[in-house]
C-alpha positions, 0 to 999 in steps of 0.5 A: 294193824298199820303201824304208822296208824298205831303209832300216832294214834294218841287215843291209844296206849302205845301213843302214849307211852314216854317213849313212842317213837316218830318217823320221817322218811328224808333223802341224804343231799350233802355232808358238811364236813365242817360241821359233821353233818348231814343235809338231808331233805324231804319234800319240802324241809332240809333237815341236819343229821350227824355224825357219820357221813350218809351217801348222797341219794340215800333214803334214811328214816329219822327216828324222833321220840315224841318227847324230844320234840319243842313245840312253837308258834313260830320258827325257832332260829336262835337256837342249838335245835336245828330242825324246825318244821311247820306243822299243823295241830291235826289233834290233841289229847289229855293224859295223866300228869298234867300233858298233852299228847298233840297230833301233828301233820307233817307233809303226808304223815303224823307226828305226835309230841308231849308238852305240858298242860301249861304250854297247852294254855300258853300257846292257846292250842287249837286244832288246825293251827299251824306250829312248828315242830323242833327238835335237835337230836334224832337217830338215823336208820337207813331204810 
C-alpha cells in the first residue's frame, strides 16, 4: 500500500507504534551561520534545521517522530522549540496507557503525535479544530 496512507493511518499498528515516523517535504532557503541552522520552507511555514549547511533550492525531507511532537492551542513562541506549525485535528484514536494518537493535517498531507489522555482532556480536543504543532529536533534526509 501507499506508505504515506500507512504511515498516518492511526487505526493501524505501524501508526501506533512508539517509534512511527512523520515526514515533511520543505526547500532549503538560507543557512544561518550564526546560529548553524538551516531556514527551510514549505508552502507556507519557514522551518529551522541544523547543523550541516543544505545547499539553497535543495528539497530535503524532515523526519519527525510522532512522540517528539508538542501539542498546543496556540502558537509556542517563548520557547527552545522553534518550529511551530498550525494544524487541524483531522482524527483521533485512543491507545493502551492512557494516549492518544491524533491525526493532524498539515498543508496537503497528515502528521500524527502521541499525547496524553490528560492533555486529550485539558486541551478539550475535537475533531476539526485547528492546533498547533511544535517540535524541536528532526532529522534531515535529502530527497
Amino acid at each position: 500500500g501507499d506508505y504515506k496512507n500507512i504511515s498516518t493511518d492511526i487505526t493501524n499498528k505501524f501508526a501506533q507504534e512508539a517509534d512511527a515516523i512523520n515526514h515533511i517535504t520543505a526547500t532549503a532557503i538560507e543557512f544561518h551561520q550564526d546560529y548553524c541552522l538551516n531556514c527551510l520552507e514549505t508552502s507556507s511555514q519557514k522551518l529551522w534545521v541544523g547543523h550541516e549547511p543544505i545547499a539553497k533550492n535543495t528539497l530535503v525531507n524532515l523526519e519527525i517522530r510522532a512522540k517528539d511532537i508538542s501539542i498546543s492551542l496556540n502558537p509556542i513562541n517563548d520557547s527552545s522549540m522553534l518550529n511551530t506549525i498550525k494544524t487541524t485535528l483531522a482524527n483521533f484514536y485512543e491507545i493502551p496507557n492512557f494516549q492518544y494518537l491524533l491525526k493532524l493535517r498539515f498543508e496537503n498531507s497528515y502528521l500524527i503525535a502521541f499525547i496524553t489522555k490528560k492533555s486529550f482532556i485539558d486541551l478539550q480536543c475535537k475533531k476539526e479544530m485547528d492546533l498547533f504543532a511544535s517540535f524541536k529536533s528532526v532529522n534531515v534526509i535529502s530527497i
